[in-house]
N, C-alpha and C positions, 0 to 999 in steps of 0.2 A: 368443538370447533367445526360446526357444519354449516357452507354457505353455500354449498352447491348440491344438487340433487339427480340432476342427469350431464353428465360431462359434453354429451354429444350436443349439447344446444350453447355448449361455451365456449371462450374463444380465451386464447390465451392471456389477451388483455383482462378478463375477470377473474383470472387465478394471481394477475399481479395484481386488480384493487384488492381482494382479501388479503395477499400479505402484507400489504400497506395498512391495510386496516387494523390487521393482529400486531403491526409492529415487527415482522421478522425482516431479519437480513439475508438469508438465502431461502430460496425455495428451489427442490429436488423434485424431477419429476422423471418416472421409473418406471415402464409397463409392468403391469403387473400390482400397483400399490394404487392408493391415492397419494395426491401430492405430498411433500412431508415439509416443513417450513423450520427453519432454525429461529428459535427465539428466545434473547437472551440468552444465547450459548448452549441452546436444547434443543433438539428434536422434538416437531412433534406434529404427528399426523391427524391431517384430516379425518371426520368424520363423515367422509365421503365414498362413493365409489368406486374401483380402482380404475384406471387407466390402461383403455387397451391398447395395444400397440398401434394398429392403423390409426385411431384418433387423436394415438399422442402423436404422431409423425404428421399427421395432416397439420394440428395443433402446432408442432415447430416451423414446419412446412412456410405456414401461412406468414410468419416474420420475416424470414430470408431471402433477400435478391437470388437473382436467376445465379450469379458466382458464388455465391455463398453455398447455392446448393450443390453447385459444381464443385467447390473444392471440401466439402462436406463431404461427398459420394467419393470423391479420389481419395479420400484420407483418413475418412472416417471420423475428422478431429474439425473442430471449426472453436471461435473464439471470435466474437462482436459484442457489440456497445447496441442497444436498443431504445430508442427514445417515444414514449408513448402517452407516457400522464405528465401531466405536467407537474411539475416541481419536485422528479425524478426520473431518473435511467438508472437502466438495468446491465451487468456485466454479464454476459450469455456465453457459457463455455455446451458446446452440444456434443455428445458423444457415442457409442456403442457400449453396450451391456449384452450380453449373450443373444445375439446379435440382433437386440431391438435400438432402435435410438433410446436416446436418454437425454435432460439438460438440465444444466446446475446454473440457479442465476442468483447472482448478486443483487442486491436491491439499494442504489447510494442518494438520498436525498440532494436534489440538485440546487435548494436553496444555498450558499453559501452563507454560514455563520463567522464570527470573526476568531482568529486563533485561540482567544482568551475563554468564548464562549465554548468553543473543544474541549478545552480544560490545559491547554498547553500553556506553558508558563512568558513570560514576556520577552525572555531571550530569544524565542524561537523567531517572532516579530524582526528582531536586532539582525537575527541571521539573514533574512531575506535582502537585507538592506547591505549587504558583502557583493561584492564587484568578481570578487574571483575565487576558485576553492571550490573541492568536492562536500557535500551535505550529504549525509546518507540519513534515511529514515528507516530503520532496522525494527523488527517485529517477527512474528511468528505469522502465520495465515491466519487473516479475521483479526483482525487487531488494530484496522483504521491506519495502515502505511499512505497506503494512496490516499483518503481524504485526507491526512494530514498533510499531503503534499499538493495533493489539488486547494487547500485554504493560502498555501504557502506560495501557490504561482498565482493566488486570486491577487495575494498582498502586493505582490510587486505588480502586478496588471492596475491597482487602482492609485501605487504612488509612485511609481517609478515612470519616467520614458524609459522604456527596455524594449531590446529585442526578442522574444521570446520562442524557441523551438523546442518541439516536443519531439520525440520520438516512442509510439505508442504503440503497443500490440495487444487488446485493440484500441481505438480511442474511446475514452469513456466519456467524458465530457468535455462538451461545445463550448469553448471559452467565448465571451465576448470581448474583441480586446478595448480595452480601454484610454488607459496614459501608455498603454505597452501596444506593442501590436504583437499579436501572439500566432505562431503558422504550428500548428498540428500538421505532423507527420506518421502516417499509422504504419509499419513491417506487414509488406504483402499487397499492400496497395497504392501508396507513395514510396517507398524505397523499399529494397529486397531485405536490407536487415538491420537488427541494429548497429549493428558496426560501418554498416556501407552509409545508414542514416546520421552518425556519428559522425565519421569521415566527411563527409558530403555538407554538415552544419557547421562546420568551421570556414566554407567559403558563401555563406549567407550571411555572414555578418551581424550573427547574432550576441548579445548581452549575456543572455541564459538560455541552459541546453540543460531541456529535460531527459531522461530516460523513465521508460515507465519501472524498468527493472533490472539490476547488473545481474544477470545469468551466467558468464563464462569469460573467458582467461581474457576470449579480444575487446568484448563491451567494457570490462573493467579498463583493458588499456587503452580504449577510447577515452575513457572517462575521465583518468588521471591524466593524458593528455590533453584534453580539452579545458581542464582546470588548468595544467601548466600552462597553458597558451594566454591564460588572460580572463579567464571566462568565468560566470559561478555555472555550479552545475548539480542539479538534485537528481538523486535517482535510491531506489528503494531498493535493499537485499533483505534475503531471509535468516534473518540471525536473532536469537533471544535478547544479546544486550552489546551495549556498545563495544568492549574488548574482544566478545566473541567475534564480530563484525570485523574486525580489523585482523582478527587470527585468519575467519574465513578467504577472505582477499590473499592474504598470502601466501595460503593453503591451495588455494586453486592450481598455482602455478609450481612448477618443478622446482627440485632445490637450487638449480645452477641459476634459475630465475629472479628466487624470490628475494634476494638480497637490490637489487634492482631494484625489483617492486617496494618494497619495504621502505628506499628509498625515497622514491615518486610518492609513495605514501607520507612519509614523515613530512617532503614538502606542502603536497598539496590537500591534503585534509583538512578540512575547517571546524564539519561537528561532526558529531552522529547521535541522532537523536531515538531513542529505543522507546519501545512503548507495548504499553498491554490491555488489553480491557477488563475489567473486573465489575463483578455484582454490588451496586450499591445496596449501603445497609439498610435504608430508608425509602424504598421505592424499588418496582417492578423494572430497574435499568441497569444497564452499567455506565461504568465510569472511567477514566481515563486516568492508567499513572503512564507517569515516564520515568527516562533519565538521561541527564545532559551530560555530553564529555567535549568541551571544546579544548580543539589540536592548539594550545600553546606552548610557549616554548618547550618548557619542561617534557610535556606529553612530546612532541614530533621530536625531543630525544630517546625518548624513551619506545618511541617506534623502532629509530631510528637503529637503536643497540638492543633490539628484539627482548626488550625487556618490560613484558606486556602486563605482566600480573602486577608491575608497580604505578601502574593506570590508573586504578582502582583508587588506592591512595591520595592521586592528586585529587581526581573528581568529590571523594568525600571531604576533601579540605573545602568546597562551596567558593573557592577562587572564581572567577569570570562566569558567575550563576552557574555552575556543575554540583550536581549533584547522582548519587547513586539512586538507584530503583528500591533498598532497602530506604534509603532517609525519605525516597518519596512517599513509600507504603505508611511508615512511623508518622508521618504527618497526616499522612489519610486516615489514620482510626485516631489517633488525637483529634480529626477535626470530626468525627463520627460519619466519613463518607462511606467507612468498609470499616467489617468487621475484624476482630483480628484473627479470626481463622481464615478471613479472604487473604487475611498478609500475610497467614504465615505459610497457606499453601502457594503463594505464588511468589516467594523470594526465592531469588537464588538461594540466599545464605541465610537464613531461617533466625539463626543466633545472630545477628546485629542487629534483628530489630528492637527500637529500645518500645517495647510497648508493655 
């Protein structure tokens, strides 16, 4: 993998056409190494020369406004959205390593495909078209949370008149609005946080209130507020699968709280759509499972009397298109998308699958 030969004549925009080129989704760049790029869920380093500190920091350097360098130097930590080739942006976390800079970018194609084309199932579509109610898209890091949520705000931007607000750290993609009119809101540079950006979206009169990520006790209770109030509301947590999701939320908060929570929960939850990437068996890609748990009745009881491992149960019944991450995997090497040791090392429950 060698497309570069002297670093010093290059600029950072030609380490992001090669990973475009190779197809990776992150590229790592480290003084000390050459660059390293993930692909298909690998590492793998260049055939390059390594990167020496001053020309990796000039190299970061040269993307960042005059504040970005400012609060990079006060903090050592920076986080932005970079827009440079067309028909993708880049998610730029920049940071320190013994004590050189360092930056990890995400690489997200900016064409929008349609949810089906994802690989998401037709329900997911049905949910954008909900008025009110929390949506969580739950995953592990690198697992397409946020593309599947960016396709999901695309949906309602091309059929809905909606109001649409985001709340972003950073913003990653430039919507166009369309039948919706859509206001991105980024933490740090239109509103101090997400909770104060939360607060503050409830008197913009908006339809749907994105968050880029539920991180802590008061965005969740933004969120489940902003749903009770009338609203739909998407926002991304880090959990492996839907019940986890729903354990983690209530877990954030103290015991004398979580019964509260628990509550606000059982009301206002609509789905939570969990998902994974996996290596397809016939081709150099991955591929996309999930699994659907929509909050009806029976489930926001069963919230409701913290009786969360009978979840499971309902979702496997395939009532209001729910399904588990086991029957999705069992469908995927039936249909020969993955093989069955991709299924068996990534189920939870290893023994359901019927393959």
């Amino acid at each position: 993998m060698s497309d570069i030969d002297h670093f010093s004549q290059y600029r950072i925009r030609d380490i992001l056409g090669i990973a475009i080129k190779w197809q990776a989704s992150d590229i790592h760049l480290v003084a000390g190494r050459p660059p390293i790029f993930r692909i298909q869920g690998k590492l793998k380093t260049m055939d390059a020369p390594s990167l020496e500190a001053a020309a990796l920091q000039e190299m970061i350097y040269e993307i960042l406004t005059t504040r970005q360098k400012h609060i990079f130097e006060d903090t050592f930590e920076l986080d932005f959205s970079y827009l440079s080739i067309k028909d993708y942006y880049f998610r730029v976390n920049v940071h320190r390593q013994k004590g050189a800079i360092a930056a990890t970018i995400r690489i997200m194609p900016g064409i929008m495909k349609t949810l089906a084309e994802l690989g998401l199932p037709p329900v997911v579509a049905e949910l954008t078209r909900r008025r009110a109610g929390l949506i969580l898209i739950v995953g592990r890091a690198g697992t397409g949370k946020t593309t599947t949520m960016m396709h999901m705000i695309e949906q309602i931007n091309v059929e809905r008149e909606a109001k649409i607000v985001t709340i972003e750290d950073p913003i990653e993609l430039i919507y166009n609005s369309k039948k919706s009119l859509i206001v991105q809101r980024e933490v740090g540079t239109d509103t101090y946080s997400f909770t104060a950006g939360l607060k503050y979206a409830l008197r913009q009169d908006p339809d749907v209130v994105v968050i880029g990520e539920m991180r802590d006790p008061e965005s969740i209770a933004m969120a489940l507020t902003t749903a009770e109030t009338g609203h739909l509301v998407l926002a991304t947590l880090h959990s492996p699968d839907a019940t986890e999701a729903i354990n983690r939320i209530i877990d954030v908060y103290p015991g004398e709280k979580q019964n509260q929570i628990r509550v606000q929960l059982a009301e206002n939850l609509a789905a939570v759509i969990a998902q994974q990437l996996l290596p397809r068996k016939d081709a150099d890609q991955r591929t996309l499972a999930t699994e659907i748990m929509i909050s009806n009745l029976a489930i926001k009881n069963l919230i409701r009397r913290n009786s969360l491992s009978e979840i499971r149960s309902q979702m496997e019944s395939g009532r209001e298109s729910m399904y588990t991450l086991e029957q999705c995997l069992t469908r995927m090497v039936h249909e020969g998308l993955i093989t069955r040791e991709v299924a068996l090392s990534h189920a939870k429950y290893p023994q359901l699958l019927q393959i």
